[in-house]
C-alpha positions in Angstrom: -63.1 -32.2 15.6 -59.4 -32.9 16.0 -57.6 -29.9 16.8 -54.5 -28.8 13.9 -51.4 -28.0 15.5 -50.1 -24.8 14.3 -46.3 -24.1 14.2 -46.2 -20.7 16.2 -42.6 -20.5 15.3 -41.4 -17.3 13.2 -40.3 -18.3 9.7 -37.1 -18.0 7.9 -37.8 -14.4 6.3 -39.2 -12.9 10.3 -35.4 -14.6 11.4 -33.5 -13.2 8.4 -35.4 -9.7 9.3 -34.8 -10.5 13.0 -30.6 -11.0 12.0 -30.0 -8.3 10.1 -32.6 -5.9 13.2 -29.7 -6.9 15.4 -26.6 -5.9 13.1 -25.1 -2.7 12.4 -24.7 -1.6 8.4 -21.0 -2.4 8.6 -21.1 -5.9 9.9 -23.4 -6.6 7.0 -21.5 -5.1 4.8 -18.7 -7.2 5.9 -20.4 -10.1 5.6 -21.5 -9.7 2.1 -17.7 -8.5 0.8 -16.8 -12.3 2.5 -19.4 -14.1 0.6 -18.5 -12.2 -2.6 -14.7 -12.4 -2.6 -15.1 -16.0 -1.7 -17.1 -16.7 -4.5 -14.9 -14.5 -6.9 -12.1 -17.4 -5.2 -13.4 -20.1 -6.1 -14.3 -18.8 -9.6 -11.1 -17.6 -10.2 -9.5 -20.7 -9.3 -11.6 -22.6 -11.6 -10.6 -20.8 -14.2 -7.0 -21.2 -13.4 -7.5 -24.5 -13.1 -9.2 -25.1 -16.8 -6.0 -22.8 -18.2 -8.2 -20.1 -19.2 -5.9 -17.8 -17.9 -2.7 -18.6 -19.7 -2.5 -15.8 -21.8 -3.2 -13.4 -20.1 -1.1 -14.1 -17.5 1.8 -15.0 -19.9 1.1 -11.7 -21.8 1.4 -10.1 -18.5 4.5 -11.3 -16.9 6.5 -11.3 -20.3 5.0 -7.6 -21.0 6.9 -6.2 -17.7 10.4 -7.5 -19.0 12.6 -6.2 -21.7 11.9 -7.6 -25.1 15.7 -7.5 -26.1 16.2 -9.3 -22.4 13.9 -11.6 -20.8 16.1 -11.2 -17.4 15.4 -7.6 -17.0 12.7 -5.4 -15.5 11.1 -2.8 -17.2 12.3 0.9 -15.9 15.5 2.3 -14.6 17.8 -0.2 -12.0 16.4 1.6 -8.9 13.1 0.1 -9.8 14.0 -3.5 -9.8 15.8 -2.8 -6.3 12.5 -1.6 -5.2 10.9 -4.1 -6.3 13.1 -6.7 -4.6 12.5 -4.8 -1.2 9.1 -4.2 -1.4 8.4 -7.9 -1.6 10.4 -8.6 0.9 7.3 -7.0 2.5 5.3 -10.2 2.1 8.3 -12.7 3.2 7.7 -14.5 6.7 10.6 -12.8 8.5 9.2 -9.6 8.2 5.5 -10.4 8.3 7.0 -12.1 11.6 8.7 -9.0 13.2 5.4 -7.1 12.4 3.3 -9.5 14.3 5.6 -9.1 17.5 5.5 -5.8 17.2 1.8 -5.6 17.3 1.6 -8.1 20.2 4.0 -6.1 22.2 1.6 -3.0 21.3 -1.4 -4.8 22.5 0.3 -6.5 25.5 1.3 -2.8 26.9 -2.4 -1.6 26.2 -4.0 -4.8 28.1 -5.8 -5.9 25.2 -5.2 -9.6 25.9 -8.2 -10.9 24.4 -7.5 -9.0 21.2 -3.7 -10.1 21.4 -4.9 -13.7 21.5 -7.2 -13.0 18.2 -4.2 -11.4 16.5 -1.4 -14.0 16.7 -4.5 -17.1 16.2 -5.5 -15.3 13.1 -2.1 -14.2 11.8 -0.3 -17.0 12.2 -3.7 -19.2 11.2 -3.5 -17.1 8.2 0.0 -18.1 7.1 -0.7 -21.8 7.6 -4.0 -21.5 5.4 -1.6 -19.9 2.6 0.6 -22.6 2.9 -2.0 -25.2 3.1 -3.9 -23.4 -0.2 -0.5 -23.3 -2.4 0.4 -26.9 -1.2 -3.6 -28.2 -2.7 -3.4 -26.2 -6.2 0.3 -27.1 -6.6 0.3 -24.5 -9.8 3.7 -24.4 -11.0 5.6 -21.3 -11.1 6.2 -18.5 -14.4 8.9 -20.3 -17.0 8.8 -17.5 -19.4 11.3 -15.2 -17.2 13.8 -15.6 -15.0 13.3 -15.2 -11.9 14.8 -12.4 -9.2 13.2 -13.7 -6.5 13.7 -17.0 -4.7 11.0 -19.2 -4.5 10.3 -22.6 -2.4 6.9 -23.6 -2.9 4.1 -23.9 -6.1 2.1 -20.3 -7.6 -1.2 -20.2 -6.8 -2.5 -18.7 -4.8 0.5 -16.1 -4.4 2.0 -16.5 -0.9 3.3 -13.2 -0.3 0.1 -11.3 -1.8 -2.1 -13.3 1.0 0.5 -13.5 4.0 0.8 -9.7 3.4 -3.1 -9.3 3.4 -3.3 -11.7 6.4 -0.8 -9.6 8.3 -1.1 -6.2 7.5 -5.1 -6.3 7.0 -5.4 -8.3 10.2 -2.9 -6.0 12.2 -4.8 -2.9 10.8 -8.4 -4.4 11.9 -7.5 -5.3 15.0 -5.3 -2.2 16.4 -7.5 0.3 14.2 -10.4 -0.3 17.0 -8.0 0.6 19.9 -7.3 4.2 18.6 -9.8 6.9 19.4 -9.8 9.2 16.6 -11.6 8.5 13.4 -8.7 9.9 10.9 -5.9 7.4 12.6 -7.7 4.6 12.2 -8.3 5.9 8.5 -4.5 6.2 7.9 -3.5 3.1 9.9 -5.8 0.8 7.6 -4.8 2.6 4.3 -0.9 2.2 4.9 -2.2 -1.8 5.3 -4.1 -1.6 1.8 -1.0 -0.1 0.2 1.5 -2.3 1.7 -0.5 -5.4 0.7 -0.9 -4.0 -3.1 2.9 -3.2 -3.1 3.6 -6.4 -2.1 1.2 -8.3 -5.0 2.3 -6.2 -7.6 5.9 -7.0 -7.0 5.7 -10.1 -6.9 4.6 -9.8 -11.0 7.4 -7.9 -11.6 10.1 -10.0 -10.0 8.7 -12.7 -12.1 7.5 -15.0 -9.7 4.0 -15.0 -10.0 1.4 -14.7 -12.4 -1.4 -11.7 -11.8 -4.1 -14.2 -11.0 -1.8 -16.0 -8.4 -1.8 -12.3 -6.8 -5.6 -11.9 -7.2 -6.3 -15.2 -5.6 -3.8 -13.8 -2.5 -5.7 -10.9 -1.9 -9.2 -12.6 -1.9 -8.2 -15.6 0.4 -6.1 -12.7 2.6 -9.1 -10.2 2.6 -11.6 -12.8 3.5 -9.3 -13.9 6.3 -8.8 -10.6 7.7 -12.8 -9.5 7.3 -13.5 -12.7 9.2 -10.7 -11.8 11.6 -12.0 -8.3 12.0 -15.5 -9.4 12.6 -14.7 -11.2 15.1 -12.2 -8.7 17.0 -15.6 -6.1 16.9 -17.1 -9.0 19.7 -14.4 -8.1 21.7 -13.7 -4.5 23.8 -10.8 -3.0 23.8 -9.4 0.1 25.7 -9.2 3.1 23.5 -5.8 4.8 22.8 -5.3 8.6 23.0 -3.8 10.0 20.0 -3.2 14.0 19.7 -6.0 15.0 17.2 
């Protein structure tokens, strides 16, 4: 009788089970939100692309001017100031500063390796926004004037991903390097807010329609979890911080 070669080599489901043996809960957990937030991308861009998102996000940026004047903000004069700070936020001079700043931060800890990870993915980052806007080439909001300049096309929103690229990325990768649990709460909340500032402001200065900001903070999240789960390959000297 001939003898049948058997394959002794574990399937697919024993190496998936074998994978996911070998990870901890939160790497899977980032993995999954970078599968799902991609896909919500791409869906969201397809719609954009179809137009089935014109009214709303006409409704939306006319509904957050004054009907009797299409050039003004909602809300009392301090609030469009704000708004024209806040989003300076998201603009690459600042986003710039921030990233020196950070480097300088890890340079003094000897965290070379994660120093080398931040400016790669930050600045990485801000080329992939720039490279995104430049493929969709969605023209900007004509139903308002705008209060903020602008220099390149809508979608996805520039400032609402740079500013999750950054401030996400920044928060992921010096979060890590702190020792107690509670500062590494605060430093990555004070990212999520500044990023959701940012988006929001760029709506109200009139520069961008809400799904231009969604589609920045998917494409800036999935950058930064990507970032981040990389950085967790990579130790790092803790920081004391008083309790």
């Amino acid at each position: 009788m001939e003898s049948i070669n058997q394959d002794h080599s574990p399937s697919m489901l024993v190496r998936a089970i074998w994978f996911v043996r070998g990870r901890e809960p939160i790497v899977l957990l980032g993995l999954l939100t970078v599968v799902l937030v991609s896909w919500g991308f791409v869906e969201l861009a397809g719609e954009v692309l179809e137009g089935d998102t014109d009214t709303f996000d006409r409704w939306a940026v006319k509904n957050l001017r004054q009907s009797e004047n299409l050039g003004s903000p909602i809300g009392p004069a301090w609030l469009a100031e704000a708004g024209r700070d806040l989003t300076g936020l998201g603009g690459i001079p600042v986003l710039l500063i921030a990233i020196v700043a950070s480097a300088g931060f890890l340079a003094i800890n000897h965290s070379y390796r994660l120093l080398g990870v931040l400016l790669v993915s930050t600045l990485g980052g801000i080329g992939v926004s720039l490279v995104l806007k430049g493929w969709f080439s969605r023209p900007r909001p004509d139903i308002v004037p705008h209060l903020s300049h602008v220099y390149t096309s809508s979608f996805p929103s520039g400032h609402s991903m740079m500013s999750a690229v950054v401030y996400l990325t920044l928060a992921a990768l010096i979060a890590p390097v702190l020792r107690h649990f509670w500062i590494r709460v605060y430093v990555i909340s004070v990212a999520v807010l500044l990023t959701f500032l940012v988006g929001v402001s760029r709506v109200y200065m009139g520069v961008h329609y809400p799904t231009d900001v969604f589609a920045g903070w998917a494409a800036g999240l999935v950058w930064a979890l990507l970032c981040w789960l990389i950085a967790r390959a990579i130790p790092v000297r803790k920081i004391e911080t008083q309790k």
